[in-house]
N, C-alpha and C positions, 0 to 999 in steps of 0.2 A: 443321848440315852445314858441314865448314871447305869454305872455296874454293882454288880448284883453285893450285897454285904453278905449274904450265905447261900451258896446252892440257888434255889429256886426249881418252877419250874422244870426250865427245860434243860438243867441237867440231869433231867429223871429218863431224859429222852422224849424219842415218840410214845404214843398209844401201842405201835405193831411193839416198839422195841420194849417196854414192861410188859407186857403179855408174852414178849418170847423171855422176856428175864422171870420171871416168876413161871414159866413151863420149863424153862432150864432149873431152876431150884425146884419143881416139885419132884423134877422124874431124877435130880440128885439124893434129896431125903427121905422121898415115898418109899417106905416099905409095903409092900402086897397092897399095893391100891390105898395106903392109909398114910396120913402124915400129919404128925407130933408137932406143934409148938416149938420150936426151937431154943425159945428163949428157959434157963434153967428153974427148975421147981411148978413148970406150968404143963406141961406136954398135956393140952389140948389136942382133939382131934380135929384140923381143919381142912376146909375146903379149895380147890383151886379156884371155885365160881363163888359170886354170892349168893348164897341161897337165903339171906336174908335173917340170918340167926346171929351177926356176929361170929361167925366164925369163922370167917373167911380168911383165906391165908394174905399175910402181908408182907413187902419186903421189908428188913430192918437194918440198917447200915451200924455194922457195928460201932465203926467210928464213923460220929453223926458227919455231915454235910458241914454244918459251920464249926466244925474241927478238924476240914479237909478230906474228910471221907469220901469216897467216890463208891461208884453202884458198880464193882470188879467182884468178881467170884470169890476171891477171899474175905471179901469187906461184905460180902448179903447172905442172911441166913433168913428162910420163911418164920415167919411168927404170925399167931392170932392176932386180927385186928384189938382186942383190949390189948394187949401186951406192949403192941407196937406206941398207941396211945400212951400208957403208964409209962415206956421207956425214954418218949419225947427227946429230947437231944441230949440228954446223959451220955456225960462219955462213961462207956461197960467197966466195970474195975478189972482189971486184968484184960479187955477188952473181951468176958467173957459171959457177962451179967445177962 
């Protein structure tokens, strides 16, 4: 089996273990039941589920995967599915983008 050149997969984990990693980041950022985009200049309001609108909350490693990033509480912050899309493996300038 070759080894992996970035991430992949199963360093995102299980299905159980992203589902509890995005309910551990919703009930860190939700204010009063509501939760902002995280990523700066966007603060959508998005969702924990998909309801099918694109809006649904995503996790985004600030420092990507194939620049050594791992899915650790410091390194994920929720973002809307476009965002997380547009932010694709950009390393963040200041690691804050």
């Amino acid at each position: 089996m070759r080894p992996r050149a970035h991430g992949g997969p199963d360093t995102r984990g299980s299905a159980a273990q992203r589902r509890s990693r995005r309910r551990r980041l919703w009930e860190a950022y939700a204010v009063a039941d509501v939760l902002l985009c995280q990523r700066p200049g966007c603060e959508a309001p998005i969702t924990l589920e998909d309801l099918g609108d694109g809006a649904q909350m995503t996790v985004d490693r600030i420092v990507p995967g194939m620049h050594g990033g791992k899915y650790v509480a410091g390194n994920c912050r929720p973002v809307c599915a476009p965002c997380n899309v547009e932010l694709g493996n950009a390393i963040r300038d200041g690691l804050r983008l």
